[in-house]
Backbone as CSV, one residue per row, in Angstrom:
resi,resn,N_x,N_y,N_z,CA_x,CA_y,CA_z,C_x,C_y,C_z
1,UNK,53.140,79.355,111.805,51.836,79.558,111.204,51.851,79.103,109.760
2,UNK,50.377,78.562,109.636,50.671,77.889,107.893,49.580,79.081,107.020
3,UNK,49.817,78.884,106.290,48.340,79.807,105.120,47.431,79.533,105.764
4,UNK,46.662,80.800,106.158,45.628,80.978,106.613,45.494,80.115,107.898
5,UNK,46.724,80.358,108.980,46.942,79.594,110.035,47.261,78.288,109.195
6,UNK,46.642,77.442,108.854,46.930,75.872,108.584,46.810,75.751,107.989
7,UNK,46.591,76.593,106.754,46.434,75.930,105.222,47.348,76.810,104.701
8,UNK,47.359,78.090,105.953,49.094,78.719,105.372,49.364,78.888,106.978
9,UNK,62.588,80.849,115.069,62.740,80.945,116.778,63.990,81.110,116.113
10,UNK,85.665,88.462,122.188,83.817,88.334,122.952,84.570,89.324,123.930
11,UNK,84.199,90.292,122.981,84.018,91.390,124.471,82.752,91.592,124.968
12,UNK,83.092,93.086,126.494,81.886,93.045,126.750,81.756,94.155,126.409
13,UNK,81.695,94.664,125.107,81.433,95.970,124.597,80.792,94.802,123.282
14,UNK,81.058,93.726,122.656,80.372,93.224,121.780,78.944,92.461,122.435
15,UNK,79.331,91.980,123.521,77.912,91.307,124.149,77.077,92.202,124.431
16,UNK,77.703,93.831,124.850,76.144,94.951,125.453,75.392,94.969,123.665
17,UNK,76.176,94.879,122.739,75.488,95.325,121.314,74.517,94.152,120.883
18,UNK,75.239,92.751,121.488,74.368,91.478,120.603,73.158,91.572,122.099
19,UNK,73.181,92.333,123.268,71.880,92.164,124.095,70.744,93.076,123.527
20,UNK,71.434,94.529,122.974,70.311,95.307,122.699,69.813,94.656,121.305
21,UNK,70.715,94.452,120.308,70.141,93.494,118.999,69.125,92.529,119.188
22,UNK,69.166,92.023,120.083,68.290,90.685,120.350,67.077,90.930,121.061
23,UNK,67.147,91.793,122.171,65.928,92.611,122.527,66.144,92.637,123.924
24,UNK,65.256,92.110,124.666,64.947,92.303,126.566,64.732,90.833,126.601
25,UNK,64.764,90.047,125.755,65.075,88.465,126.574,66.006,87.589,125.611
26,UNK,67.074,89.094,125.600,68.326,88.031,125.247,69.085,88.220,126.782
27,UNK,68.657,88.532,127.924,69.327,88.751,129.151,69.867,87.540,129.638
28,UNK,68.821,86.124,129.259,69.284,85.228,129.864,70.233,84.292,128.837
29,UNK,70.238,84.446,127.226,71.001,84.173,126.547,72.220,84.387,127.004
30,UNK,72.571,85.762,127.449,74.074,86.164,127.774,74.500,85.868,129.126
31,UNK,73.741,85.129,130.018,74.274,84.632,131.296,74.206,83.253,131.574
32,UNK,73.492,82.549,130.677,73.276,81.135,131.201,73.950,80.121,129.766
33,UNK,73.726,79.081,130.074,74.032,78.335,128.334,72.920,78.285,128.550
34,UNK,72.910,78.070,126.812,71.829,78.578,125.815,71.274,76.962,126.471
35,UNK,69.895,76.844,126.540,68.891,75.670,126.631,67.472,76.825,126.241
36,UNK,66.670,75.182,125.493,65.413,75.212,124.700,64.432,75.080,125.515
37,UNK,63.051,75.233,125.807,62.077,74.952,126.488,61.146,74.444,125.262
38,UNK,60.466,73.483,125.510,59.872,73.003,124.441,58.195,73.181,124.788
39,UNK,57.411,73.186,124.147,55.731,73.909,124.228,55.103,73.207,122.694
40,UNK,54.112,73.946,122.873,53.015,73.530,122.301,52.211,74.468,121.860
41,UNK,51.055,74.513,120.772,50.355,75.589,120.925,48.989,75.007,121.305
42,UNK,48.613,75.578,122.166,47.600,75.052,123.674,46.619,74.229,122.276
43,UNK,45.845,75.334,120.812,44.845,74.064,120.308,44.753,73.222,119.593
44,UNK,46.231,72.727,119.786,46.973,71.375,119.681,46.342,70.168,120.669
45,UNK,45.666,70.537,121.742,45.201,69.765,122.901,43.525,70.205,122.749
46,UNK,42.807,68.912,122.758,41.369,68.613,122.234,40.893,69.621,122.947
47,UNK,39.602,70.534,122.288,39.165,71.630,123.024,37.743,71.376,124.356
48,UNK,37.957,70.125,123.567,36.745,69.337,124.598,36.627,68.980,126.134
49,UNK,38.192,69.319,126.589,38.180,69.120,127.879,38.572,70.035,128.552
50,UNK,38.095,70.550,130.066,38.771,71.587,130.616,39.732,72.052,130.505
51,UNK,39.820,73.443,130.786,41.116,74.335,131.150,42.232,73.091,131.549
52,UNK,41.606,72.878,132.776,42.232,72.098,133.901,42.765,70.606,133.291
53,UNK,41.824,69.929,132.668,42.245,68.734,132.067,43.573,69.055,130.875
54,UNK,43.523,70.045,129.723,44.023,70.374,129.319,45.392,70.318,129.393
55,UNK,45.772,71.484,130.296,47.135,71.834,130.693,47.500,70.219,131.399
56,UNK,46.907,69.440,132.165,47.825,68.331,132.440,48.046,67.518,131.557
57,UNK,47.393,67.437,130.112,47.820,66.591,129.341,48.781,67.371,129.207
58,UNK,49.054,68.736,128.896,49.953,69.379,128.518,51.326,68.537,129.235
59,UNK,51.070,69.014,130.389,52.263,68.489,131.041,52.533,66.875,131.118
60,UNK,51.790,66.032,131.016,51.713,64.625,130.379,52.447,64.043,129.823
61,UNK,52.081,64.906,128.347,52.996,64.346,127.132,54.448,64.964,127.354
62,UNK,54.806,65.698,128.502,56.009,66.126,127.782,56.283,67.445,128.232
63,UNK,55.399,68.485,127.785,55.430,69.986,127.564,55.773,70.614,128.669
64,UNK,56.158,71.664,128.421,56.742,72.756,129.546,56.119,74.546,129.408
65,UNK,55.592,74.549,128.262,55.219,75.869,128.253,53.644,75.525,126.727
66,UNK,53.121,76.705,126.533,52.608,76.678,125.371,52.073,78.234,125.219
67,UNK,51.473,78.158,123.632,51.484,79.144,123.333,49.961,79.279,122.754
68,UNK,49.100,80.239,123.308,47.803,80.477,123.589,47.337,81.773,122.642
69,UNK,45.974,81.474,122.218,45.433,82.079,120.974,45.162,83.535,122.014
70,UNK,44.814,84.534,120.987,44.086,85.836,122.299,42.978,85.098,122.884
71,UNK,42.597,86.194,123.678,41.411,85.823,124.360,40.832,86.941,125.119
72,UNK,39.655,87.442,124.092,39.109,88.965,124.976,38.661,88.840,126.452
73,UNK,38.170,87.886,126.125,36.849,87.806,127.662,37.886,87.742,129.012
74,UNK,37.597,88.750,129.149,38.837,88.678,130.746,38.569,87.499,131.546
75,UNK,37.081,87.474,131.851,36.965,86.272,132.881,37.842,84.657,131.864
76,UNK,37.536,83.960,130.876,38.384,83.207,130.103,39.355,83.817,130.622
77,UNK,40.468,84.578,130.705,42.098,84.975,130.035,42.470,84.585,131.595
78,UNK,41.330,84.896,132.565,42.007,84.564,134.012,42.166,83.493,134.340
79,UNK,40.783,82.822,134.153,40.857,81.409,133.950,42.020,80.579,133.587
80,UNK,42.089,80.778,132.528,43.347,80.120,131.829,44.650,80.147,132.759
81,UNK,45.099,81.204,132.929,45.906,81.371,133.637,46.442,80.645,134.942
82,UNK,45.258,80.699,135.631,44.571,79.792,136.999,44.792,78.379,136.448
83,UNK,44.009,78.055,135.612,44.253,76.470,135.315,46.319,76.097,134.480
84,UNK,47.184,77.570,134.041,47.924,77.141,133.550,48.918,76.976,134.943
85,UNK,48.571,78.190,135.793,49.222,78.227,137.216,49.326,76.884,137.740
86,UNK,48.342,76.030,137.759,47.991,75.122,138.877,48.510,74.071,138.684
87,UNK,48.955,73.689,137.253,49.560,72.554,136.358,50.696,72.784,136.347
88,UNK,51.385,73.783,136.537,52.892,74.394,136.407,53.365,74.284,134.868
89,UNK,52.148,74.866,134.286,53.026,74.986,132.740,53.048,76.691,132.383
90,UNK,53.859,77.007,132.012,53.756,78.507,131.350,53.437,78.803,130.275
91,UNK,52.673,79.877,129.921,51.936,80.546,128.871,53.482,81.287,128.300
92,UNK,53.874,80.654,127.553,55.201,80.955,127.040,54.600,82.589,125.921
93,UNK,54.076,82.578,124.894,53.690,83.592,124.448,52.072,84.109,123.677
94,UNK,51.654,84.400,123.009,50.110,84.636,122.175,50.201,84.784,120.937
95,UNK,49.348,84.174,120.594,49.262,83.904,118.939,48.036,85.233,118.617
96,UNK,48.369,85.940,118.103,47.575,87.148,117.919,46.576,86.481,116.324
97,UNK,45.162,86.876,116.883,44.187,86.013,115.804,43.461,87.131,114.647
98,UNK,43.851,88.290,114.492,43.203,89.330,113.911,43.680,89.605,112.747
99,UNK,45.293,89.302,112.403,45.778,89.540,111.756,46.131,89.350,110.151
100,UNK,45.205,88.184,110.008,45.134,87.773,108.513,43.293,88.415,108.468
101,UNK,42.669,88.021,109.336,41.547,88.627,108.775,41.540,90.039,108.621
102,UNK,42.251,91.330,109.258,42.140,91.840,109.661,43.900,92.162,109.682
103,UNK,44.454,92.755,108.370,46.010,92.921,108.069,46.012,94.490,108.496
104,UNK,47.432,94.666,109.450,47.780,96.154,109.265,47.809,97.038,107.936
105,UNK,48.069,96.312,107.185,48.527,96.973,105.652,46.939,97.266,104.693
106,UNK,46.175,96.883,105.614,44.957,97.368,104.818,45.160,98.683,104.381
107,UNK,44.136,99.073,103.484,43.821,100.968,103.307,43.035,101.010,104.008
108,UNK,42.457,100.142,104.290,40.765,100.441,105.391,40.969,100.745,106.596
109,UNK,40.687,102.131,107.201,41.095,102.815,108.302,40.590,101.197,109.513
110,UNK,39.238,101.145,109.099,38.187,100.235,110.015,38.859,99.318,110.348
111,UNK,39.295,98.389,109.538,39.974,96.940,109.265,41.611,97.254,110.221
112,UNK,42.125,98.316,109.272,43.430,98.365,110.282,43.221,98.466,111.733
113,UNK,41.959,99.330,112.656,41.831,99.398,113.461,41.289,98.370,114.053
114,UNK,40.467,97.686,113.585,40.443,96.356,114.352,41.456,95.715,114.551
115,UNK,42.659,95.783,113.816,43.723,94.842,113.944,44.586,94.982,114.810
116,UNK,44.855,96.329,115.152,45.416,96.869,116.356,44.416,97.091,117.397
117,UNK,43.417,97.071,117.452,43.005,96.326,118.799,42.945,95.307,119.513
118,UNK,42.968,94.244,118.335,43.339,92.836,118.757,44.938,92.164,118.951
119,UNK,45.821,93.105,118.159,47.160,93.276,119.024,46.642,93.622,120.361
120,UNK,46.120,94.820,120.669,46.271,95.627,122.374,45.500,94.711,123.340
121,UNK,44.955,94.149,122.499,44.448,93.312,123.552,45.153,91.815,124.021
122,UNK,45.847,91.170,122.693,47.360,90.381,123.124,48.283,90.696,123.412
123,UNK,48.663,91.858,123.820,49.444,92.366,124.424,49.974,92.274,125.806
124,UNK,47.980,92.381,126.457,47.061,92.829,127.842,47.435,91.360,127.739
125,UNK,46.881,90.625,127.480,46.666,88.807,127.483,48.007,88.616,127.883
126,UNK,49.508,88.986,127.204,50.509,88.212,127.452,51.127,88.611,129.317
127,UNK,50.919,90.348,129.123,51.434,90.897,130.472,50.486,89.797,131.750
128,UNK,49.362,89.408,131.263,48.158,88.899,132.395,48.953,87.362,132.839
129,UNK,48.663,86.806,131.468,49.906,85.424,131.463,51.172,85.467,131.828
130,UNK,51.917,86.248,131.926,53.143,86.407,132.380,54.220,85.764,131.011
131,UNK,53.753,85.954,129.625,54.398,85.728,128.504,55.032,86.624,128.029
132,UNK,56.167,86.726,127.484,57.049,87.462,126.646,57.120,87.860,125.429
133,UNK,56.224,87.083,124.365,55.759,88.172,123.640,54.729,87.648,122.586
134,UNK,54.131,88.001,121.524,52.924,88.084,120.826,53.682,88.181,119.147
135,UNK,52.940,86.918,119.060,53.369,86.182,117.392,52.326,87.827,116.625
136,UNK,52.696,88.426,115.558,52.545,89.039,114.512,52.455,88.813,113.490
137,UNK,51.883,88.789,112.597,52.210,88.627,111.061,51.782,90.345,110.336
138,UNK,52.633,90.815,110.160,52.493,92.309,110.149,51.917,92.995,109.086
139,UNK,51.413,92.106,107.507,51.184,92.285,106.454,50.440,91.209,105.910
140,UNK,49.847,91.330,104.940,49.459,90.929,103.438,49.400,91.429,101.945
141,UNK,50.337,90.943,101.368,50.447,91.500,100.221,49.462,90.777,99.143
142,UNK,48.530,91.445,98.513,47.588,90.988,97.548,47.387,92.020,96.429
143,UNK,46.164,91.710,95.484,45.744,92.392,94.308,45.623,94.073,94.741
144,UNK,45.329,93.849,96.130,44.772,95.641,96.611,46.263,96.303,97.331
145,UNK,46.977,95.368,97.932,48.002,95.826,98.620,49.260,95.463,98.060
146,UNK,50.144,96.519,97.318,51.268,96.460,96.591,52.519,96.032,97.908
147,UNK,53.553,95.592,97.419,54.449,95.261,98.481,55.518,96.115,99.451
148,UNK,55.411,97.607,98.639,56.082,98.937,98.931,54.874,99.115,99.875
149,UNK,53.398,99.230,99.953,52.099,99.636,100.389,52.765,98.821,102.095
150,UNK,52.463,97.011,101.759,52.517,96.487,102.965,53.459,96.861,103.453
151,UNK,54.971,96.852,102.978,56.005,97.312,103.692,55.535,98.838,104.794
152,UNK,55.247,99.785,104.229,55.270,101.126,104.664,54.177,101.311,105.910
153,UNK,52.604,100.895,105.361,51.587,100.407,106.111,51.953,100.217,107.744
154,UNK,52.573,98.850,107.203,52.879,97.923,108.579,53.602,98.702,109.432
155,UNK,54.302,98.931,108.902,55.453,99.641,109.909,54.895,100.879,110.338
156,UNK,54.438,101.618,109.872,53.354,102.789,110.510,52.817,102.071,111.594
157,UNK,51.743,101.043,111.365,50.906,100.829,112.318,52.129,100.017,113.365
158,UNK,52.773,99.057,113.371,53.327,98.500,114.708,53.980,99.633,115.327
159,UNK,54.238,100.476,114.840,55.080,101.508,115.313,54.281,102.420,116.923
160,UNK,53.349,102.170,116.548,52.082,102.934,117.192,51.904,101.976,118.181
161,UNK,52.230,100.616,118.324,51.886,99.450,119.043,52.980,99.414,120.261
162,UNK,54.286,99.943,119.642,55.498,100.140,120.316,55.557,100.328,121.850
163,UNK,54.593,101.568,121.936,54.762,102.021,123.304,54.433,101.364,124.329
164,UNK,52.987,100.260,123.740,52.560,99.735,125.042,53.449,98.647,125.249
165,UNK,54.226,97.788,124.047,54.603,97.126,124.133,56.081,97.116,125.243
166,UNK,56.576,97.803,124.942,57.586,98.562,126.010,56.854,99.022,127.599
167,UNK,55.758,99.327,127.613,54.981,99.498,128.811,54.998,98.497,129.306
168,UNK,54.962,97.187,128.948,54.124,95.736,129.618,55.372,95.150,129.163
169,UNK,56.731,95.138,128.897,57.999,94.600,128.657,57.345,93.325,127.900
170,UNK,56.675,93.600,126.708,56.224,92.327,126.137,56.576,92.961,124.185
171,UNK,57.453,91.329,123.305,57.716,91.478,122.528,56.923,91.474,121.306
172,UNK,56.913,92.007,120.499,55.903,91.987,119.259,57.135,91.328,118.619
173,UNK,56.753,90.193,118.006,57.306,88.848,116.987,56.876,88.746,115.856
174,UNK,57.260,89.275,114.686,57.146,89.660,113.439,57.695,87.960,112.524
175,UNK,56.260,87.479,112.384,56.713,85.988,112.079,56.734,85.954,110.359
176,UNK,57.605,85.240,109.887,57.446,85.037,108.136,56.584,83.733,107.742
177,UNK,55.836,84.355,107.066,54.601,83.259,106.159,54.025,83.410,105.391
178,UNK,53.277,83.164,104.523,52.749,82.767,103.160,52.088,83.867,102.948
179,UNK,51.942,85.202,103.149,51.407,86.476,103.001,52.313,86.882,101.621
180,UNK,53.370,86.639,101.209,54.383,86.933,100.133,54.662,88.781,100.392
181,UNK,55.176,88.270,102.106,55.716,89.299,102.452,57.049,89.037,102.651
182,UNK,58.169,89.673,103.097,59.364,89.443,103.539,60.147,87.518,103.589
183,UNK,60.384,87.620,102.192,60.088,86.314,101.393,62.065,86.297,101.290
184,UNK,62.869,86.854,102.087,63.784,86.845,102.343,64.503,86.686,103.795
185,UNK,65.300,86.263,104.143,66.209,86.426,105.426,66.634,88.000,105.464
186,UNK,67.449,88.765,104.734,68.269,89.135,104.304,67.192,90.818,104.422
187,UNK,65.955,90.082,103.908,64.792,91.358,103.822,64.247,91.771,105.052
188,UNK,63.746,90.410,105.871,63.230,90.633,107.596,64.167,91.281,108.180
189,UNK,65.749,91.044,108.495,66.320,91.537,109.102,66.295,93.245,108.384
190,UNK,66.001,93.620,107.529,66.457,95.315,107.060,64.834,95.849,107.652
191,UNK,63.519,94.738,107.024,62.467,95.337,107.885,62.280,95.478,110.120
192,UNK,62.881,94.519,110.628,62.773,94.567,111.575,63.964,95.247,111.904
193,UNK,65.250,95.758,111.686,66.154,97.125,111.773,65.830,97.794,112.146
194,UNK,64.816,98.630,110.910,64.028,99.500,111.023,62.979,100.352,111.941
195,UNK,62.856,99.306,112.729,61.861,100.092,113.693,63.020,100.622,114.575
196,UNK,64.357,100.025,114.881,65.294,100.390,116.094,64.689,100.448,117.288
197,UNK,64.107,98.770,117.587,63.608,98.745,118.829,64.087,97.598,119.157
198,UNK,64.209,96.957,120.770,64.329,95.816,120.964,63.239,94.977,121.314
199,UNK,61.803,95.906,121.393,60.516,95.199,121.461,59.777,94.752,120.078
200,UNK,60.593,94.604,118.576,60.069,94.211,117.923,61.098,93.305,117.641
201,UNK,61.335,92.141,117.109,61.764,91.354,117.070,61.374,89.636,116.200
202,UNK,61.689,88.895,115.969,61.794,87.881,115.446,60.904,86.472,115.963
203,UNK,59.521,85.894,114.839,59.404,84.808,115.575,59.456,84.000,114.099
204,UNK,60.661,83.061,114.679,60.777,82.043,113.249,60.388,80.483,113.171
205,UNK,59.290,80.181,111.923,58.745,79.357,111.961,59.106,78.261,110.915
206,UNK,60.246,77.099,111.196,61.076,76.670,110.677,60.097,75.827,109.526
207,UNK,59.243,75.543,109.502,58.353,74.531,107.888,57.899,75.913,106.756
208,UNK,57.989,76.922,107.639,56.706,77.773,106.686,58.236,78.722,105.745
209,UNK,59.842,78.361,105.365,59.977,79.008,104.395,60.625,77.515,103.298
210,UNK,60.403,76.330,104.054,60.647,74.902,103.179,60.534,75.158,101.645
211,UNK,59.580,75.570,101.183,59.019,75.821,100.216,60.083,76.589,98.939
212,UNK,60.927,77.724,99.353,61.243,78.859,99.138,62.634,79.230,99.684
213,UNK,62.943,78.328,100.243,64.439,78.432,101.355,64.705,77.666,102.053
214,UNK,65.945,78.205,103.163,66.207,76.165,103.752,65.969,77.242,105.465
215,UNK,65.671,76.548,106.356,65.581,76.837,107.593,66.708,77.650,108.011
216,UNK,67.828,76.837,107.991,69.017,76.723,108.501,69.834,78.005,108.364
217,UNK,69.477,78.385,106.915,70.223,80.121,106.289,69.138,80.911,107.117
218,UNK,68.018,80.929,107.295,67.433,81.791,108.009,67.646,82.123,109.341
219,UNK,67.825,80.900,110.116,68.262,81.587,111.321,69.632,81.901,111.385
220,UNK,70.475,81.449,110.824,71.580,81.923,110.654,71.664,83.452,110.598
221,UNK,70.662,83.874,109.818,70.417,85.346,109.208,69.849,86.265,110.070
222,UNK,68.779,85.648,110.477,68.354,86.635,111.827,68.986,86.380,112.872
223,UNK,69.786,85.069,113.386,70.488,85.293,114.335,69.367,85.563,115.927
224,UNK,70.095,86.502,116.820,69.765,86.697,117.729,68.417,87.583,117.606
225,UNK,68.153,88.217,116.369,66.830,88.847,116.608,65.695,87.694,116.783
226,UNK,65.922,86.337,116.825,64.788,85.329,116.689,64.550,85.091,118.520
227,UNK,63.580,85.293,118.299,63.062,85.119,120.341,61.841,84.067,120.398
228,UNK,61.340,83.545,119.502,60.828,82.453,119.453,60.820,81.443,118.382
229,UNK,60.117,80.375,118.434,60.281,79.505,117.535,59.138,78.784,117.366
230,UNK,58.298,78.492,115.628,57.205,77.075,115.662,58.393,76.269,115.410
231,UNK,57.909,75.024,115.758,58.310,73.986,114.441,57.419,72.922,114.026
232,UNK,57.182,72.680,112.923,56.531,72.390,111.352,57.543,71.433,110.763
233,UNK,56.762,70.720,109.726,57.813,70.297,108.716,56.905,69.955,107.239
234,UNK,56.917,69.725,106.321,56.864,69.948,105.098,57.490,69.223,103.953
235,UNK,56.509,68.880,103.139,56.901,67.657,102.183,56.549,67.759,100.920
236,UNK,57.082,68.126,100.283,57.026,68.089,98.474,56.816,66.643,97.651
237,UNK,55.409,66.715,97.227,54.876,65.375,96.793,54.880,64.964,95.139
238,UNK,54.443,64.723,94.639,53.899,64.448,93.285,53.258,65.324,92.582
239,UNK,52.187,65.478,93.375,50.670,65.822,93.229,50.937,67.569,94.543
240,UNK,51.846,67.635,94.804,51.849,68.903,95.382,52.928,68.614,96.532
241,UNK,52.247,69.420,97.730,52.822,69.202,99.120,52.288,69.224,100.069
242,UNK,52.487,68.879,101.194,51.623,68.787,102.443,52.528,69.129,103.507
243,UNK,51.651,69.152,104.864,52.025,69.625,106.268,52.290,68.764,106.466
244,UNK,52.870,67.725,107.246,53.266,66.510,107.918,54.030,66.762,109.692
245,UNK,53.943,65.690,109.716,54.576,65.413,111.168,56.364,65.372,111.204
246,UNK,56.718,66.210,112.199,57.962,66.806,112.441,58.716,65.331,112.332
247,UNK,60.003,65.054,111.252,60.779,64.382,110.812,60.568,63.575,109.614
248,UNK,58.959,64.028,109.363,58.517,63.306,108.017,58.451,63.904,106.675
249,UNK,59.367,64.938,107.079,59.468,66.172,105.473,60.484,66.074,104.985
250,UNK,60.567,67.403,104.129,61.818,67.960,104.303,63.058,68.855,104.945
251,UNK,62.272,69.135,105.484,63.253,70.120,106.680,64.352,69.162,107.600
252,UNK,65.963,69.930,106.943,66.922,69.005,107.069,67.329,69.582,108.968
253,UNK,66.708,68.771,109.633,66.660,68.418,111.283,68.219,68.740,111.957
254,UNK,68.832,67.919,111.431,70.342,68.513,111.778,70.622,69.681,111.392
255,UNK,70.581,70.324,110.202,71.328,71.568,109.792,70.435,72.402,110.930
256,UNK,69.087,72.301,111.046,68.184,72.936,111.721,69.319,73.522,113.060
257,UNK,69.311,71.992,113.737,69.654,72.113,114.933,71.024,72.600,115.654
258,UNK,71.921,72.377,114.112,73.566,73.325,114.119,73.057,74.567,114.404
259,UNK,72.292,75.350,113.278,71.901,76.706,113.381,71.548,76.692,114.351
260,UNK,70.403,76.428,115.345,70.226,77.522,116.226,71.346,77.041,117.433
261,UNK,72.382,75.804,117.275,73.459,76.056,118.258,74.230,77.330,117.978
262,UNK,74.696,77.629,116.771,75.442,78.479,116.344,75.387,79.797,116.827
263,UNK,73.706,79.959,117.193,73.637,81.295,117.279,73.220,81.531,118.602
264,UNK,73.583,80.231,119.420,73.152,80.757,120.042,71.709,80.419,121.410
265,UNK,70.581,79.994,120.674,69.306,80.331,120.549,68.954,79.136,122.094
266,UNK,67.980,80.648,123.256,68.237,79.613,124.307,66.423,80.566,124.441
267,UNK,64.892,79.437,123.783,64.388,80.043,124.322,63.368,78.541,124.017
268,UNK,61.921,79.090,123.763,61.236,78.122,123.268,60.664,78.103,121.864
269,UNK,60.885,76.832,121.827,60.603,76.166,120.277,59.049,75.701,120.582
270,UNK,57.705,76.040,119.902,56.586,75.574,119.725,55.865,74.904,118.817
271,UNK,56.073,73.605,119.309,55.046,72.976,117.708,53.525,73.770,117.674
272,UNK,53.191,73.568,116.172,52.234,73.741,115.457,51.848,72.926,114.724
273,UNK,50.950,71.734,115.586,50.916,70.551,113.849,49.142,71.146,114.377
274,UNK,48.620,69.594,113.664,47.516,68.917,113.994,47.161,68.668,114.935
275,UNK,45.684,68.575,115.855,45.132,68.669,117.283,45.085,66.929,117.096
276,UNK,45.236,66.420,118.224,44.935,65.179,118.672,45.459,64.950,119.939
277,UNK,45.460,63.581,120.155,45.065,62.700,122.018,45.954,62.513,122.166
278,UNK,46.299,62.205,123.558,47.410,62.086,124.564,48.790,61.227,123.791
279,UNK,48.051,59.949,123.161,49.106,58.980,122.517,50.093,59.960,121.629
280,UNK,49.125,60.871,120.537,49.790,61.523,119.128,50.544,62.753,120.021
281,UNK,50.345,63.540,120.944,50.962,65.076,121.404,52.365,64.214,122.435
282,UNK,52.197,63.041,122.938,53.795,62.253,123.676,54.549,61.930,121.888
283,UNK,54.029,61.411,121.351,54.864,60.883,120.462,55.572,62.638,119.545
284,UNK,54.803,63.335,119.209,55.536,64.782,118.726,56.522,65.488,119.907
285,UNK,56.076,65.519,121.391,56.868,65.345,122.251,58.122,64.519,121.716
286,UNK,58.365,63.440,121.982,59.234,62.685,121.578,60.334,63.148,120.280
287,UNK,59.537,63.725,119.306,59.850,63.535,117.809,61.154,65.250,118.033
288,UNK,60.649,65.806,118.853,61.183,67.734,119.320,62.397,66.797,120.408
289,UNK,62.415,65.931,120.850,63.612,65.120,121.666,64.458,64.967,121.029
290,UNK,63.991,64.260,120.120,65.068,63.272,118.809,65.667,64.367,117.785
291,UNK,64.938,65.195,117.639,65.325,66.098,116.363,65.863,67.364,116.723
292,UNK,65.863,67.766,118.035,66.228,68.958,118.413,66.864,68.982,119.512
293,UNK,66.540,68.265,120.406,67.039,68.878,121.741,68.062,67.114,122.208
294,UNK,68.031,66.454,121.838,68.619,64.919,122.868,69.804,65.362,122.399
C-alpha cells in the first residue's frame, strides 16, 4: 500500500515454536520447500470489463492468485468468487478499505466503529473467498493521534477482532506504511508480539519502507511472522520521488530475494502498481519472473 493507498510478505521442538510464531499458514512452510505464488491486486485489471473477462486476463498475463478490495454487497462478493472459481485463479487475500478513512486509533467511538465493521466484514469476504487473510493498516498517527495513543488504541481494537478471526481461520496482516506508525522492523515485531496470537501477523510491502530502510533488513526482521507480500518499487529523483515499475527503482532485487530465501518465505507476493492492459500486467508478470522468482 502507498499513502493514501497510492499516493501512500532443526529440531522438532524448534520447528513446533517457528509454526506457532508464524501463525496457521506457516503449516505448509514446514512441510514443503518454500515456493512463491505470484498475484496481483485484482484493480490492477481495467474495471471496465467483467468479473469473468477480468480474472482471465488475470490468468493471461501470468497470475495465479490476487488480492481483492472488500466488498459488502453479498450478491458482488459471490459473484466474484464464481467468476474467480471458473478461471481457476484464487482470491489469495483482502485489502481491507476502511482503514485510512476510518483508523482504529481514532478517539471517535463512531469512526473506530466503522472501522471494525469494515474489518468484520473482510473478514466474512475472505472466509467466502476461501483467502487467508486481510491486509490491515492498524493506525494513524497525526496532529490528533499521539504515537503512544495509536500504539495502545489499535491494539485494543484488533484485539476485539481476534475472535472472529480465529473463528473463520483467517489472518489479520498488520501491513507497514506511511501512517508514521511502526517506522521500525525491530518495533512491528514487539507490536505484533504483543497480541500473542498466531492470527495476527505480518503483511510486508517491500517499496513502501525504500524511503526510510532497505527491504532486505526487514524481512530479515520479521522473518516468519510475514504471511504475505506487495511488491512496489521506488525511486529517489531530483525533484523528489516516485512509484515506478518493479526493477526501475531502488529497491535492491537481489538482496530482496536472498532475504526472503533466508527465511524461508513460501507464500504469495502481490504486485501493487498502476492499472493497465493485457500488454503492461504480462510484462510486470514477467518483471516478478526476473526479479524474484526465475
Amino acid at each position: 500500500m502507498q499513502t493514501t493507498r497510492r499516493d501512500f510478505l532443526k529440531s522438532s521442538g524448534a520447528t513446533c515454536v517457528s509454526a506457532f510464531a508464524a501463525g496457521p499458514l506457516a503449516t505448509f512452510r514446514l512441510t514443503a520447500q518454500p515456493t512463491i505464488t505470484k498475484g496481483l491486486v485484482f484493480d490492477m485489471v481495467p474495471g471496465k470489463l467483467s468479473y469473468a473477462d477480468r480474472f482471465k486476463l488475470v490468468r493471461d498475463a501470468g497470475f495465479e492468485v490476487v488480492q481483492a478490495l472488500t466488498e459488502p454487497d453479498q450478491r458482488k462478493a459471490e459473484a466474484l468468487k464464481q467468476a474467480a472459481d471458473a478461471a481457476r485463479i484464487r482470491i489469495d487475500s483482502v485489502m481491507n478499505v476502511d482503514h485510512w478513512q476510518y483508523p482504529l486509533s481514532s478517539s471517535d467511538p463512531a469512526i473506530v466503529e466503522k472501522s471494525l465493521s469494515g474489518m468484520r466484514t473482510s473478514l466474512r469476504n475472505a472466509k467466502l473467498w476461501g483467502s487467508d487473510a486481510v491486509l490491515l493498516v492498524p493506525a494513524v498517527v497525526n496532529p490528533q493521534t499521539s504515537y503512544r495513543d495509536a500504539w495502545t488504541r489499535s491494539q485494543a481494537q484488533v484485539r476485539k477482532l481476534m475472535p472472529l478471526a480465529e473463528e473463520l481461520k483467517v489472518v489479520i496482516a498488520i501491513e507497514e506504511v506511511w501512517n508514521k506508525f511502526l517506522l521500525s522492523p525491530l518495533e512491528m515485531v514487539q507490536y505484533l508480539g504483543e497480541f500473542h496470537s498466531p492470527w495476527v501477523q505480518a503483511w510486508f510491502d517491500v517499496g513502501n519502507v525504500v524511503l526510510y530502510g532497505y527491504p532486505q533488513d526487514w524481512i530479515r526482521t520479521l522473518g516468519k511472522r510475514i504471511v504475505k507480500v506487495h511488491l512496489k518499487d521506488f525511486k529517489r529523483t531530483e525533484s523528489g520521488y516516485a512509484w515506478v515499475n518493479l526493477g526501475d527503482g531502488d529497491v535492491d532485487w537481489p538482496a530482496v530475494r536472498r532475504s526472503f530465501s533466508d527465511i524461508g518465505y513460501a507464500g504469495s507476493v502481490i504486485a501493487e502498481l498502476d492499472q493497465g492492459d493485457e500488454t503492461y500486467l504480462r510484462d510486470v508478470s514477467r518483471r516478478i519472473d526476473r526479479l524474484l522468482l526465475g
